[in-house]
C-alpha positions as a Markdown table, in Angstrom:
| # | Residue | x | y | z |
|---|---|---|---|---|
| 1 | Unk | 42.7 | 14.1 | 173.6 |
| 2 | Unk | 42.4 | 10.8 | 171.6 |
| 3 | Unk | 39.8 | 9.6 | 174.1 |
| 4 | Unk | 37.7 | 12.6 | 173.8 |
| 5 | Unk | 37.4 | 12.5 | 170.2 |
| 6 | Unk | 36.6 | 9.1 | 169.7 |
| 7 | Unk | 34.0 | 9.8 | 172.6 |
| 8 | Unk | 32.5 | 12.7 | 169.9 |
| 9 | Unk | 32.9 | 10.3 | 167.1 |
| 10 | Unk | 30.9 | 7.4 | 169.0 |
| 11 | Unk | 27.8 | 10.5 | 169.8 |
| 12 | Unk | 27.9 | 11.6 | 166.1 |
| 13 | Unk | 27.4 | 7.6 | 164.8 |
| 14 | Unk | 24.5 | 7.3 | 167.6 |
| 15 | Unk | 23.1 | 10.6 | 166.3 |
| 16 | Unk | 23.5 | 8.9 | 162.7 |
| 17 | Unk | 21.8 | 6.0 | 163.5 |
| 18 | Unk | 18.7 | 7.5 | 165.2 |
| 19 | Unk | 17.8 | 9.7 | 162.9 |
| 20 | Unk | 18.4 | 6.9 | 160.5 |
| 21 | Unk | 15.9 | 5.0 | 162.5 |
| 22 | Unk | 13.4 | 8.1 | 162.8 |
| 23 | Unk | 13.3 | 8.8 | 158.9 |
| 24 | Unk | 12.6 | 5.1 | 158.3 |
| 25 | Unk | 9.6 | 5.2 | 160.6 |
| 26 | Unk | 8.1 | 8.0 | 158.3 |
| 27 | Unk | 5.5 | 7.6 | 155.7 |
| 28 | Unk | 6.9 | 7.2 | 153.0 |
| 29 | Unk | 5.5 | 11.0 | 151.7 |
| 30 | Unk | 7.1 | 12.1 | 154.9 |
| 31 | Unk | 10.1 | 11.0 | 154.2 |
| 32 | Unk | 10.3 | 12.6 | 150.2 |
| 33 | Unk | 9.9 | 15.8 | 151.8 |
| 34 | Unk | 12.3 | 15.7 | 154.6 |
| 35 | Unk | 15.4 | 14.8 | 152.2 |
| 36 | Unk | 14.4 | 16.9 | 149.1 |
| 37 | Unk | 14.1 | 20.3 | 151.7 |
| 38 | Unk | 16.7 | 19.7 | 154.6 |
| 39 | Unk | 18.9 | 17.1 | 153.2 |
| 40 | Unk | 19.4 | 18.3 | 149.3 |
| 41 | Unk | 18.1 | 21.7 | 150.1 |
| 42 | Unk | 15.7 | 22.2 | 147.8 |
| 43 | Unk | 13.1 | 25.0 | 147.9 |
| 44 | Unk | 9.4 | 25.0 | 148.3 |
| 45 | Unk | 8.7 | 26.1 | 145.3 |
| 46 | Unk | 10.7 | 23.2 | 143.5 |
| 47 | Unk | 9.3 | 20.4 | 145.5 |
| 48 | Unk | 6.1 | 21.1 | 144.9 |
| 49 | Unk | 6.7 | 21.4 | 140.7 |
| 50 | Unk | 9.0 | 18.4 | 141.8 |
| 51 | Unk | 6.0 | 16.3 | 142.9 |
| 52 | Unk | 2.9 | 18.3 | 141.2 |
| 53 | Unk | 1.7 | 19.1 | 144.3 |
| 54 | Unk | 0.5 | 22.5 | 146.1 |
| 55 | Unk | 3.1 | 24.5 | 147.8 |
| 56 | Unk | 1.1 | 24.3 | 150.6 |
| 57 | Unk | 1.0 | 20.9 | 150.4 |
| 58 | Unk | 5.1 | 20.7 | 150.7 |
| 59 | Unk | 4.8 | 22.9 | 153.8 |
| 60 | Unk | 2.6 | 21.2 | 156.0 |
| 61 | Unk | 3.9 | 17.4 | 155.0 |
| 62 | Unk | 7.6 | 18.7 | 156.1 |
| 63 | Unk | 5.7 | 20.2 | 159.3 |
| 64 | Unk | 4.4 | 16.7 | 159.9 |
| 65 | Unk | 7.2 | 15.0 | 159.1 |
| 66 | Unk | 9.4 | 17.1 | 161.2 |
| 67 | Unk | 6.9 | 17.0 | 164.4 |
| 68 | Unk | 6.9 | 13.4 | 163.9 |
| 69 | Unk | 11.1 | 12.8 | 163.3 |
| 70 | Unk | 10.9 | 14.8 | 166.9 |
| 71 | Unk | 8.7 | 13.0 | 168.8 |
| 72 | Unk | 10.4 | 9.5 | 167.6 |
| 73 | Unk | 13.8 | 11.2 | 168.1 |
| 74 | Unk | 12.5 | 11.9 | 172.0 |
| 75 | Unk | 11.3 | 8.4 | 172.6 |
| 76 | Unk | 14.7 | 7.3 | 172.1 |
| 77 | Unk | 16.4 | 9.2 | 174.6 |
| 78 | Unk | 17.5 | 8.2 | 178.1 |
């Protein structure tokens, strides 16, 4: 049991560190909009007064940034 968890626990810190590696490829923008929506949770609506930008704005930067997290995310694979 002890070798299957630390087999989980060694996946989860490879997970960590590629997405690490994928938000840090991001522009900069990109990357504002990834952690205020999916990491803090923030809505649209606040981001946008947030930053004084358009909603629409917000929506198609986290669109990017999330098209662009995926294709770095499957370059890395095996």
């Amino acid at each position: 049991m002890e070798q299957k968890e630390a087999r989980e626990q060694y996946r989860a810190q490879q997970l960590k560190w590629s997405i690490e590696e994928a938000m840090a490829q991001l522009s900069p923008d990109h990357r504002q909009i990834v952690l205020l929506h999916d990491a803090q949770g923030y809505r649209y609506e606040e981001i946008a007064q947030m930053l004084d930008i358009p909603i629409g704005t917000v929506k198609s930067r986290l669109n990017a940034a999330r098209l662009a997290l995926r294709q770095v995310m499957k370059r890395g694979e095996p």
